[in-house]
OpenMM code with the backbone's topology and positions (N, CA, C; nanometers):
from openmm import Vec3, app, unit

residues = "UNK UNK UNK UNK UNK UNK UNK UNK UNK UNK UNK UNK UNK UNK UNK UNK UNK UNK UNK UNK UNK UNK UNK UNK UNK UNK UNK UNK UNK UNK UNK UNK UNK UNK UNK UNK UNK UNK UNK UNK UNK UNK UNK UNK UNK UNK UNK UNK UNK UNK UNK UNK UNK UNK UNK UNK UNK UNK UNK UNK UNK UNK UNK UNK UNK UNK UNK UNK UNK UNK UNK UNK UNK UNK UNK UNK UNK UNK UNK UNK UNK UNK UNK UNK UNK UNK UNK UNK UNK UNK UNK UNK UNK UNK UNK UNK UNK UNK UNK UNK UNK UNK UNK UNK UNK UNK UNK UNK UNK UNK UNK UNK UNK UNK UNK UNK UNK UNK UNK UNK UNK UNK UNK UNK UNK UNK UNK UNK UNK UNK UNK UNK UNK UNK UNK UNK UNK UNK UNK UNK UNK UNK UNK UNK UNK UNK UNK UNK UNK UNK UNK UNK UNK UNK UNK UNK UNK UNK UNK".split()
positions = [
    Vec3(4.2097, 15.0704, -3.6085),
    Vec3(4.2462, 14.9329, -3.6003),
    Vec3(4.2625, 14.8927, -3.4546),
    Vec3(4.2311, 14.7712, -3.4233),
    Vec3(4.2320, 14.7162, -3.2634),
    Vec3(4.3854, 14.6828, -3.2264),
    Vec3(4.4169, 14.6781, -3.1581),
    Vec3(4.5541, 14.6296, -3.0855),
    Vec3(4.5279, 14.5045, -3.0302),
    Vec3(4.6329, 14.4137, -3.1007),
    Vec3(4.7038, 14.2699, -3.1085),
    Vec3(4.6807, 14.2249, -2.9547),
    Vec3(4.6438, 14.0806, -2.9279),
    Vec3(4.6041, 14.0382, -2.8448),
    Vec3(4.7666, 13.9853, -2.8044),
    Vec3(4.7960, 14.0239, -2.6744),
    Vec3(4.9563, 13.9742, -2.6749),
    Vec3(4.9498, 13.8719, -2.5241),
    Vec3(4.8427, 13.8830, -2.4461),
    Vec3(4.8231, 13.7332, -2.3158),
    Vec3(4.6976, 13.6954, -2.3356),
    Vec3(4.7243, 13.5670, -2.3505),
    Vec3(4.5326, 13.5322, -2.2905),
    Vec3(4.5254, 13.5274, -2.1390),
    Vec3(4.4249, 13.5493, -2.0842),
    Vec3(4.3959, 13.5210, -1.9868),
    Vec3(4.2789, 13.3925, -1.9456),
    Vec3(4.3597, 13.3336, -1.8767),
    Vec3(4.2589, 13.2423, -1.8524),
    Vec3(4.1704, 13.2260, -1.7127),
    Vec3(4.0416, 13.1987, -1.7489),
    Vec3(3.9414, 13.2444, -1.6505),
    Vec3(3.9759, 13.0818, -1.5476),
    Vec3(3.9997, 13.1834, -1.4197),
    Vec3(4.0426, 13.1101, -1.2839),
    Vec3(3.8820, 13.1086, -1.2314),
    Vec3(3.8433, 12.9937, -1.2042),
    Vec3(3.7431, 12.9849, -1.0884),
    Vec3(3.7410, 13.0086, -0.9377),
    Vec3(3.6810, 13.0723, -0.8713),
    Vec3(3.6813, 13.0676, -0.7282),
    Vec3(3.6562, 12.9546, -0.6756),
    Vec3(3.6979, 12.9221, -0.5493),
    Vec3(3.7195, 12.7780, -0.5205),
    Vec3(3.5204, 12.7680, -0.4413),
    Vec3(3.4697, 12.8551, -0.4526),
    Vec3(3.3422, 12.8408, -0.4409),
    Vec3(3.2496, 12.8178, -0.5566),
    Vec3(3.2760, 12.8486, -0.6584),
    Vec3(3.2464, 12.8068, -0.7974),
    Vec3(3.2921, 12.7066, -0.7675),
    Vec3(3.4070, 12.6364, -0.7754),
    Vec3(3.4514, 12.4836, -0.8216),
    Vec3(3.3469, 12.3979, -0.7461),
    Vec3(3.3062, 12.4092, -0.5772),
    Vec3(3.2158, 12.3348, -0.5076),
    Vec3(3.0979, 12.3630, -0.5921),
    Vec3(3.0443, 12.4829, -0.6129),
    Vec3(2.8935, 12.4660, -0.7108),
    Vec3(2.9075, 12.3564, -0.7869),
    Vec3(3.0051, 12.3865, -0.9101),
    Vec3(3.0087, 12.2936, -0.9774),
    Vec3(2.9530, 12.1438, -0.9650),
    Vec3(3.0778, 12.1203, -0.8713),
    Vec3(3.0616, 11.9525, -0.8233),
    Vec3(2.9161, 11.9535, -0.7311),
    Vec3(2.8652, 12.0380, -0.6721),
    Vec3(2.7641, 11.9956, -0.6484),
    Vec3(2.6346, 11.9932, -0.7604),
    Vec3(2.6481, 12.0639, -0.8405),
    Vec3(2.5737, 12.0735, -0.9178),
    Vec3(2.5719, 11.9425, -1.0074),
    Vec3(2.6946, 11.8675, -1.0914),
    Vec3(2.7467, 11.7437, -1.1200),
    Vec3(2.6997, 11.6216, -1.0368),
    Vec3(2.7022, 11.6277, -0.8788),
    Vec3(2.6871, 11.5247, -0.8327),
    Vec3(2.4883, 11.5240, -0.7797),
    Vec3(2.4549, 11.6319, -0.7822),
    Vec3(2.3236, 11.6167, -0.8191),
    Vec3(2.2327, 11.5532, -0.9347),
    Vec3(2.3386, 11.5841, -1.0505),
    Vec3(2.2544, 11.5149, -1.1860),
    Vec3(2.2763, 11.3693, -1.2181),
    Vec3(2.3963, 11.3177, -1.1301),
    Vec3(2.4247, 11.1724, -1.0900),
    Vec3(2.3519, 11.1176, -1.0199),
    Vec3(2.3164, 11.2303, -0.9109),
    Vec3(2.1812, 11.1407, -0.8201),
    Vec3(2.0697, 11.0939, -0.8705),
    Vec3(2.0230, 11.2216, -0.9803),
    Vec3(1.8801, 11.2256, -1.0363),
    Vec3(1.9382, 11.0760, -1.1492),
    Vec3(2.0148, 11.1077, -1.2214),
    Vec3(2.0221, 11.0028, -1.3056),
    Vec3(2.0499, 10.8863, -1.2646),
    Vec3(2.0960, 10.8151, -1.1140),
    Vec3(2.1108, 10.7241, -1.0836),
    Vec3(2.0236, 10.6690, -0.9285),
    Vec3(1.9237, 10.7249, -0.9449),
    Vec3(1.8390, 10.7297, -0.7975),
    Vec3(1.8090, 10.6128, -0.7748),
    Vec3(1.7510, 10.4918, -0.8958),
    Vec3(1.7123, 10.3498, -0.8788),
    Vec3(1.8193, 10.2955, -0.7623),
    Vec3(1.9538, 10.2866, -0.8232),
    Vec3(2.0798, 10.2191, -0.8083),
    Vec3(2.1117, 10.2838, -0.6578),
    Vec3(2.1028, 10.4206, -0.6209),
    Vec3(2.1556, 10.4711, -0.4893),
    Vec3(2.0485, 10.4172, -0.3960),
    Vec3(1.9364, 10.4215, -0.4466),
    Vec3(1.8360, 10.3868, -0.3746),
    Vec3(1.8909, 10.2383, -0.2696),
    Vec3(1.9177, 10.1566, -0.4213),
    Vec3(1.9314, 9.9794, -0.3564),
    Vec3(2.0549, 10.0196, -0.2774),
    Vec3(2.1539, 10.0587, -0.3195),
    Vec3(2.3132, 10.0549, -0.2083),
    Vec3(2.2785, 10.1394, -0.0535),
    Vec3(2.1750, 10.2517, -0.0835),
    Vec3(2.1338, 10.3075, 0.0263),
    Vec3(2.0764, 10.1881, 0.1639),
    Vec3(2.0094, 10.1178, 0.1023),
    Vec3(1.9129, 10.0101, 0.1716),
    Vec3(2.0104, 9.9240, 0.1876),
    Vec3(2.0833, 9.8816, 0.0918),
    Vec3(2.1778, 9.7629, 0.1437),
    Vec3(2.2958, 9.8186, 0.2703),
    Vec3(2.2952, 9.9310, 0.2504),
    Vec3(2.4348, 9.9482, 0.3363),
    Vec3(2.3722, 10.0055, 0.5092),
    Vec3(2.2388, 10.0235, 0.5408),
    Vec3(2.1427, 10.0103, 0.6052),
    Vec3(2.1344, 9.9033, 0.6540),
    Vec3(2.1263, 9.8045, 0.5843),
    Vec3(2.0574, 9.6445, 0.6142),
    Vec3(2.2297, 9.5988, 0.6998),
    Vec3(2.3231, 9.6280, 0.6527),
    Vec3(2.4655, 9.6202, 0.6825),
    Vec3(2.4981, 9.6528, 0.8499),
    Vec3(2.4606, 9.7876, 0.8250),
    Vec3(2.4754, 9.8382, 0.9903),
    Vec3(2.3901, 9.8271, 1.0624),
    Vec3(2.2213, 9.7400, 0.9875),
    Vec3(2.1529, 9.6992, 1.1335),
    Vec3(2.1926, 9.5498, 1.1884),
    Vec3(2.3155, 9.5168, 1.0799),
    Vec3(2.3366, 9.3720, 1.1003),
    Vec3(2.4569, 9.4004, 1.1883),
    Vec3(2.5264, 9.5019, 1.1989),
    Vec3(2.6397, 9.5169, 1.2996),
    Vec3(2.7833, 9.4571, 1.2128),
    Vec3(2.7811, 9.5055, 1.0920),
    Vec3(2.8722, 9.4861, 1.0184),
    Vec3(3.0011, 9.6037, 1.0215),
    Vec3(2.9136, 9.6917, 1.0278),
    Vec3(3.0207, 9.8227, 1.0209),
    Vec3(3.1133, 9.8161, 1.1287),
    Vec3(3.0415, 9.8166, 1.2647),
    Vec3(3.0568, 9.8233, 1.3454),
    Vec3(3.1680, 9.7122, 1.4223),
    Vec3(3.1705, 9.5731, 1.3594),
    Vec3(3.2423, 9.4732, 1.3670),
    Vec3(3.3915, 9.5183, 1.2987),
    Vec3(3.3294, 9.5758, 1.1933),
    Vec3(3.4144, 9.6040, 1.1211),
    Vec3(3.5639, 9.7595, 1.1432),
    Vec3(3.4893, 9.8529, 1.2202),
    Vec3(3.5044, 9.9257, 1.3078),
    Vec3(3.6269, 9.8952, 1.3804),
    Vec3(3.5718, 9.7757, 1.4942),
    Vec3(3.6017, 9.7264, 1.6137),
    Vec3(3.7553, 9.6291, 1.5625),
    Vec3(3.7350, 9.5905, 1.4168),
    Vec3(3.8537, 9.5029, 1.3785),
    Vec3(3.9474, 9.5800, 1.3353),
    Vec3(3.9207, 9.7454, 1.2638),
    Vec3(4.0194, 9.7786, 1.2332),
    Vec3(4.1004, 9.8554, 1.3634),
    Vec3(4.0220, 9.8786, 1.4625),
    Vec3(4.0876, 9.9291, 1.5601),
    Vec3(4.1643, 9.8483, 1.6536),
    Vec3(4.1642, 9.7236, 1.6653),
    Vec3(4.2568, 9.6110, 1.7034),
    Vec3(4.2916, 9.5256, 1.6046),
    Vec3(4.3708, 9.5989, 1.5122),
    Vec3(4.4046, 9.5310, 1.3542),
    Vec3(4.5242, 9.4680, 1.4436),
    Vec3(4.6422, 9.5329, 1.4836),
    Vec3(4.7875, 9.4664, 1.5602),
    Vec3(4.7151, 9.3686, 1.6395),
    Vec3(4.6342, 9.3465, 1.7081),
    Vec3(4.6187, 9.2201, 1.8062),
    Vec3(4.5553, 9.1139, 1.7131),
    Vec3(4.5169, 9.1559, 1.6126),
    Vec3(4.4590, 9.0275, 1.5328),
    Vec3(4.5173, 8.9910, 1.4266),
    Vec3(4.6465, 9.0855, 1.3824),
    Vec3(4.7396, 9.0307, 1.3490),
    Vec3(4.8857, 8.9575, 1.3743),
    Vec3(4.8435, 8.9445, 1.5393),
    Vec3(4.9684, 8.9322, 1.6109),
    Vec3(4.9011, 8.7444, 1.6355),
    Vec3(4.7774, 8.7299, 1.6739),
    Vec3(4.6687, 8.6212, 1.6381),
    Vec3(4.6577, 8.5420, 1.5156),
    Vec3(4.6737, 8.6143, 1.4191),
    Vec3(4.6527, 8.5210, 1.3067),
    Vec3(4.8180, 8.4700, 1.2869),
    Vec3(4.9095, 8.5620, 1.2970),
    Vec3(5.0284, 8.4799, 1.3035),
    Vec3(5.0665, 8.3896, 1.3566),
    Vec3(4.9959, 8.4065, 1.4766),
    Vec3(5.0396, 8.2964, 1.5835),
    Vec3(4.9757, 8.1382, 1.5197),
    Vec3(4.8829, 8.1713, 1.4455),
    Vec3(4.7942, 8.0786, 1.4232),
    Vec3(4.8520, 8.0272, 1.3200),
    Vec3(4.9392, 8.1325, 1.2111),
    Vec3(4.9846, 8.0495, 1.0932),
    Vec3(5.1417, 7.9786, 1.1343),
    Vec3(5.1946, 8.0229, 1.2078),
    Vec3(5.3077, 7.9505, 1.2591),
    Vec3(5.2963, 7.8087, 1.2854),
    Vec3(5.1980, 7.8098, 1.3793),
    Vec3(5.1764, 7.6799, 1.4405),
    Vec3(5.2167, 7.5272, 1.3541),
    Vec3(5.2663, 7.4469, 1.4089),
    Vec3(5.3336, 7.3324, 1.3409),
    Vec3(5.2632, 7.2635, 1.2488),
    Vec3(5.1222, 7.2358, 1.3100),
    Vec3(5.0065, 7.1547, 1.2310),
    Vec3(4.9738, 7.2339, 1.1103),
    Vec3(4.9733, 7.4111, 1.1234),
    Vec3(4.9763, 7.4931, 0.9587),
    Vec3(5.0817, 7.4659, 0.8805),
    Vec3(5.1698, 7.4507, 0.9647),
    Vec3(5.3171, 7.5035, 0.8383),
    Vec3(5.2940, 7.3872, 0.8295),
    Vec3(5.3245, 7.2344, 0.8412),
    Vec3(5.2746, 7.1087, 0.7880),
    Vec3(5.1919, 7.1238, 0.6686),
    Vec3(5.0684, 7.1667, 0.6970),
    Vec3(4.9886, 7.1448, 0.6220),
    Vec3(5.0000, 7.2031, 0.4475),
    Vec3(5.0853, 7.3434, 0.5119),
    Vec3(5.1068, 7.4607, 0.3781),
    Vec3(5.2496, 7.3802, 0.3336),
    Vec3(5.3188, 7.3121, 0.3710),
    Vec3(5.4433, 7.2723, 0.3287),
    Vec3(5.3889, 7.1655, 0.2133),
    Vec3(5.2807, 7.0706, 0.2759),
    Vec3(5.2407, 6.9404, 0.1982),
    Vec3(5.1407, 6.9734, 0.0820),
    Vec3(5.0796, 7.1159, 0.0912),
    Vec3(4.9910, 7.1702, 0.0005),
    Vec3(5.0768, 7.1748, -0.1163),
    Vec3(5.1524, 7.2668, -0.0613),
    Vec3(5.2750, 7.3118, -0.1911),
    Vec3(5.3197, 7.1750, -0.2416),
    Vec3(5.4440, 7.0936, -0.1940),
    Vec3(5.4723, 6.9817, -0.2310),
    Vec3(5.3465, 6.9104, -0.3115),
    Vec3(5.2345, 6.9262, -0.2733),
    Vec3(5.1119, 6.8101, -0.3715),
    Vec3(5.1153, 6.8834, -0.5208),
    Vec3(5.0948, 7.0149, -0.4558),
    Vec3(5.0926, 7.1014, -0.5922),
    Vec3(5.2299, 7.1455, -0.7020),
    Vec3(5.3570, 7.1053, -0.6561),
    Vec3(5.4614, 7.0885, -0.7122),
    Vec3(5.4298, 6.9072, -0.8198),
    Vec3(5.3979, 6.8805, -0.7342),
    Vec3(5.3967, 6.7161, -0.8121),
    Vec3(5.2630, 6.6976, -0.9421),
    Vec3(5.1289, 6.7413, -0.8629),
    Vec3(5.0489, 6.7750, -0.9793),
    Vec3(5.1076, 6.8368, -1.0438),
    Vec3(5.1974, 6.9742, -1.0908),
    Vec3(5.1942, 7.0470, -1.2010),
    Vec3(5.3064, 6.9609, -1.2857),
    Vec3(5.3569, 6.8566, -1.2709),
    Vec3(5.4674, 6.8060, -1.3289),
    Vec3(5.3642, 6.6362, -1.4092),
    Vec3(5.2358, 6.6701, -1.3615),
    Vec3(5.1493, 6.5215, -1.4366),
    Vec3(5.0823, 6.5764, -1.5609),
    Vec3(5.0484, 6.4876, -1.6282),
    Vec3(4.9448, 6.5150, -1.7432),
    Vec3(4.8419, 6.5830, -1.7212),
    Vec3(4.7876, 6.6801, -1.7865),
    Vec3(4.6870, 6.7257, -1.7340),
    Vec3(4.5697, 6.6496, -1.7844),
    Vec3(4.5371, 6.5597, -1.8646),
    Vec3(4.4210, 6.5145, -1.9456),
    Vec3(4.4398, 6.3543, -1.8806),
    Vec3(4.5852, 6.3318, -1.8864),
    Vec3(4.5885, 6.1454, -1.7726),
    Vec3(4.4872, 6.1697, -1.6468),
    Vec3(4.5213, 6.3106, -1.5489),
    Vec3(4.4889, 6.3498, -1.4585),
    Vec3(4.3354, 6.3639, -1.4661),
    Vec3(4.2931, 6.4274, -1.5831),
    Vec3(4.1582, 6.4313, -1.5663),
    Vec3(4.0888, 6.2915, -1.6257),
    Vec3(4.1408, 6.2238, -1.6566),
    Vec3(4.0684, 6.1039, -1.7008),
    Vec3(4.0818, 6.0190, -1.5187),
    Vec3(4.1881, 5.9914, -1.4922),
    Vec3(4.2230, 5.8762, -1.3539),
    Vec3(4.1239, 5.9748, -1.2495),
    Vec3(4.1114, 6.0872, -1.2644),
    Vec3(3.9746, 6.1823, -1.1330),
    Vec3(3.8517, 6.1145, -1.1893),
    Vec3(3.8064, 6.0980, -1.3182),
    Vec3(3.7058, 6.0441, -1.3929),
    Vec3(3.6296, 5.9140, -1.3515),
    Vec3(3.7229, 5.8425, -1.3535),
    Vec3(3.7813, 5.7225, -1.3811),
    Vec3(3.7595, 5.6871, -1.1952),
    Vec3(3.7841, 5.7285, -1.1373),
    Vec3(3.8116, 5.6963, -0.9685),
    Vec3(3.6460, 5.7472, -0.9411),
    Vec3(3.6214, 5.8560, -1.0095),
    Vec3(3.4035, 5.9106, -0.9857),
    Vec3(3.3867, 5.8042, -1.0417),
    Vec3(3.3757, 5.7551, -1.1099),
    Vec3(3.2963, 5.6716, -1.1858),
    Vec3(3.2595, 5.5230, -1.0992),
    Vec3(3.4096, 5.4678, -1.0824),
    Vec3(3.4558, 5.3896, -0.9532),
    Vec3(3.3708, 5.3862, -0.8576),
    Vec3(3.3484, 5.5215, -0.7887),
    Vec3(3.2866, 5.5231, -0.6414),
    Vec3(3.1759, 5.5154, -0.6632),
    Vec3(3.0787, 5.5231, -0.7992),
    Vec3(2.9500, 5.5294, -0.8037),
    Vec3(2.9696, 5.4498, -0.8461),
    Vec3(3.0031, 5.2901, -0.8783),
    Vec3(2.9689, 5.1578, -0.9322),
    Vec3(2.9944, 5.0951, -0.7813),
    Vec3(3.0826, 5.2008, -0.6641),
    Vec3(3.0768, 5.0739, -0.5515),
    Vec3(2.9650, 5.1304, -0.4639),
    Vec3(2.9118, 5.2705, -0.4728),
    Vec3(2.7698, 5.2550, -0.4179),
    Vec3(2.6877, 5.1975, -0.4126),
    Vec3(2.6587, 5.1484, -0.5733),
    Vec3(2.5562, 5.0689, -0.6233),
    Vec3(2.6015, 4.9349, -0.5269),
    Vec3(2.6722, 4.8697, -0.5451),
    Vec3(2.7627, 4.7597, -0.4648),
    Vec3(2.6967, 4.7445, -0.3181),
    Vec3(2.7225, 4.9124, -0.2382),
    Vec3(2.7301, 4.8733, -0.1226),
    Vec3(2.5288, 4.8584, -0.0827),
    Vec3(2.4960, 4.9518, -0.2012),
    Vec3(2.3141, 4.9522, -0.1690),
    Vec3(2.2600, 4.8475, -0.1585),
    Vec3(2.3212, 4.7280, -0.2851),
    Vec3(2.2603, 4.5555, -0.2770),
    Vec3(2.2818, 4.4734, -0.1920),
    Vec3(2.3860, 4.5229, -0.0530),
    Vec3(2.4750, 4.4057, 0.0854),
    Vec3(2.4871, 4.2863, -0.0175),
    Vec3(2.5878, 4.2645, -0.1011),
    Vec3(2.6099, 4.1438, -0.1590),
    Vec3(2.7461, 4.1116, -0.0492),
    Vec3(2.7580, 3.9625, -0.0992),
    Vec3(2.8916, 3.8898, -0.0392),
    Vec3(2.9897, 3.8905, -0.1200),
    Vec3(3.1124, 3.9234, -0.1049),
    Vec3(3.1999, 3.8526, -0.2594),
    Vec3(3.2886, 3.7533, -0.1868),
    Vec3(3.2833, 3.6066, -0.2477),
    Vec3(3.3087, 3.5101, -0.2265),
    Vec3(3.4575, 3.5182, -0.3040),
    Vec3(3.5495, 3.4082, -0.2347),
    Vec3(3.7047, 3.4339, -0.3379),
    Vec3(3.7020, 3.4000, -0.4512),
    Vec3(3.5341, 3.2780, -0.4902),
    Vec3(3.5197, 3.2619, -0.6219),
    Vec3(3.5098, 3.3545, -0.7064),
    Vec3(3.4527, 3.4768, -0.6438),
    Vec3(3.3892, 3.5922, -0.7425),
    Vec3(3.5325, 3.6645, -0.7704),
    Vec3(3.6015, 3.6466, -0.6813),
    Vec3(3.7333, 3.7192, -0.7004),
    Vec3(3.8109, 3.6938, -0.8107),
    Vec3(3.8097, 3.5675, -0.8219),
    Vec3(3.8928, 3.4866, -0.9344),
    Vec3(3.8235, 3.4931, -1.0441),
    Vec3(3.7297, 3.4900, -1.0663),
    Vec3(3.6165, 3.5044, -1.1877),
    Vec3(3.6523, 3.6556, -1.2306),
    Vec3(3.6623, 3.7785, -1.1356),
    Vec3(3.6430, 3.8748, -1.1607),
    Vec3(3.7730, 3.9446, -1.2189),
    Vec3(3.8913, 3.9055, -1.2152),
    Vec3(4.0315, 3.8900, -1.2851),
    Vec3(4.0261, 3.8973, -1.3979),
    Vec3(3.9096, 3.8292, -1.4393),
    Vec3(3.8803, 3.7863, -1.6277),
    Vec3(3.7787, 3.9105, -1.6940),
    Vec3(3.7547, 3.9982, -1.6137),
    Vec3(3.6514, 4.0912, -1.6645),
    Vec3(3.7783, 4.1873, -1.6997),
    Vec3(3.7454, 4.2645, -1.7942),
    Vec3(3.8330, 4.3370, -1.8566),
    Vec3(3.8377, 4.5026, -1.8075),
    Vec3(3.7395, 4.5139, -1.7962),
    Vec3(3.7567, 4.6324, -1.6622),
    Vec3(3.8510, 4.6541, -1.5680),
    Vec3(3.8090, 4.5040, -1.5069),
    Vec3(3.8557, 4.5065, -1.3550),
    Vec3(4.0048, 4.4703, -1.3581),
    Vec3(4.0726, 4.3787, -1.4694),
    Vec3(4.1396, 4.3556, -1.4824),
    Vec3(4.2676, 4.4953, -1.5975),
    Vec3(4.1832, 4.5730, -1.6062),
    Vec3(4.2792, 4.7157, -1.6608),
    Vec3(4.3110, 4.7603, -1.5179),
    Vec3(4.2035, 4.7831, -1.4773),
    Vec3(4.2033, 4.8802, -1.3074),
    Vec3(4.3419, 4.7834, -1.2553),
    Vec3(4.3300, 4.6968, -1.1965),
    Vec3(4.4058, 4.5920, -1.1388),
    Vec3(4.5657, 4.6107, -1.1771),
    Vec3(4.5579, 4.5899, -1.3272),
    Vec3(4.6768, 4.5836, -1.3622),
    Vec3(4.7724, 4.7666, -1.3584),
    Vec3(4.6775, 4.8867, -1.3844),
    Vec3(4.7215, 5.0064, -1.3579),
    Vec3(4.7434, 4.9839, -1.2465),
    Vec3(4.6906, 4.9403, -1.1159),
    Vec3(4.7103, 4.9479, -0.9626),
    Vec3(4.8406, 4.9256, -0.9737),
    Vec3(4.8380, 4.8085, -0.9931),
    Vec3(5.0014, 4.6886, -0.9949),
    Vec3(5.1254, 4.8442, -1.1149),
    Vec3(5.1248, 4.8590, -1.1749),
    Vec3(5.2014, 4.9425, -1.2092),
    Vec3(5.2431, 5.0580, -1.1590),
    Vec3(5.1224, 5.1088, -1.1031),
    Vec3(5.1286, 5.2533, -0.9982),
    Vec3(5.1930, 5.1973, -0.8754),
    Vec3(5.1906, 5.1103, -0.8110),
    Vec3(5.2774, 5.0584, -0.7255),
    Vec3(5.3809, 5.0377, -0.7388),
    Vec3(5.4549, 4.9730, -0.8373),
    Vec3(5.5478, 4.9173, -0.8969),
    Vec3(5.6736, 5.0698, -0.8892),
    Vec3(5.6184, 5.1464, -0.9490),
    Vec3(5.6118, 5.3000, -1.0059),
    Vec3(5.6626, 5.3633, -0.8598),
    Vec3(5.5759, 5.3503, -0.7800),
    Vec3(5.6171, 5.4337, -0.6368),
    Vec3(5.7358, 5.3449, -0.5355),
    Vec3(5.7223, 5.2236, -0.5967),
    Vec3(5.8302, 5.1428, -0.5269),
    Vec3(5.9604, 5.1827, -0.5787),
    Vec3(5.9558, 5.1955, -0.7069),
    Vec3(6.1369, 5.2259, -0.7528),
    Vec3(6.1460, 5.3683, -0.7295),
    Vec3(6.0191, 5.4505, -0.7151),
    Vec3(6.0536, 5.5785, -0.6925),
    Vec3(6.1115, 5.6417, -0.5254),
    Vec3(6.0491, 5.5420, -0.4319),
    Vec3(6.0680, 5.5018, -0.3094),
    Vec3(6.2239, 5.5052, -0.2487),
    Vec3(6.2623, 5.3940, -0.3682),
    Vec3(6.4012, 5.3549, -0.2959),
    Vec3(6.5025, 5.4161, -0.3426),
    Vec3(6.4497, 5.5192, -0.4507),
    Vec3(6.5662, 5.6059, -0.4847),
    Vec3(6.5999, 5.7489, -0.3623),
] * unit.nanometer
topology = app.Topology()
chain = topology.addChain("A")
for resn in residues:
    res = topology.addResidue(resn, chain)
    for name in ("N", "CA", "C"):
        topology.addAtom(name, app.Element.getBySymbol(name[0]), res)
């Protein structure tokens, strides 16, 4: 009778086996993906005859001076202005309708391409046309939203 198996042993690779391996693995990736290495080969070629790497190189090795630069740049009064009033626009949009909003953006395109047409014919508008034009029902929705949206920012104004 045989005697009872009491350790397994488990088969350790030499760390020169393990490189076969992976080379052997990353060979059948090549063969199976040669189209694809091919194009990234050429593109990343086309890259460093464009002086990309190399830019790229040159930026990470003066990363502190061009980040000491771009700060300087975002500090500046005219940025922080600008990022202060971004935010604030975008605090106020997220508190509007979203479908009012997309109709009055609509509504204002639509606008600018009826005053193209306008400006292509050089017509005159006389104060007669003005008064006449009160009675068109269009012009007279537009008109009267104006007058409310004003109205609207005036009491909001003086609070």
């Amino acid at each position: 009778m045989a005697t009872p198996i009491t350790a397994i042993q488990k088969e350790r690779k030499s760390e020169e086996q393990i490189k076969l391996e992976k080379l052997e693995e990353l060979k059948s990736l090549v063969a199976e993906n040669e189209d694809a290495l091919s194009k990234t080969m050429k593109l990343i070629g086309e890259l460093n005859g464009l002086g990309v790497f190399d830019a790229a190189d040159s930026m990470l090795q003066a990363k502190e001076d061009i980040a000491k630069i771009a700060l300087g740049q975002l500090s500046r009064e005219p940025v922080v202005n600008l990022i202060n009033t971004a935010m604030a626009a975008g605090g106020a949009l997220s508190k509007a309708d979203p479908e009012l909003t997309g109709k009055l953006i609509e509504s204002l395109v639509a606008g600018i391409e009826q005053g193209q047409h306008f400006l292509k014919e050089d017509q005159k508008v006389s104060v007669f046309a003005l008064l006449k034009a009160i009675n068109d029902p269009d012009i007279n929705r537009a008109v009267g939203f104006g007058l409310q949206v004003l109205k609207g920012m005036g009491k909001a104004l003086k609070e």
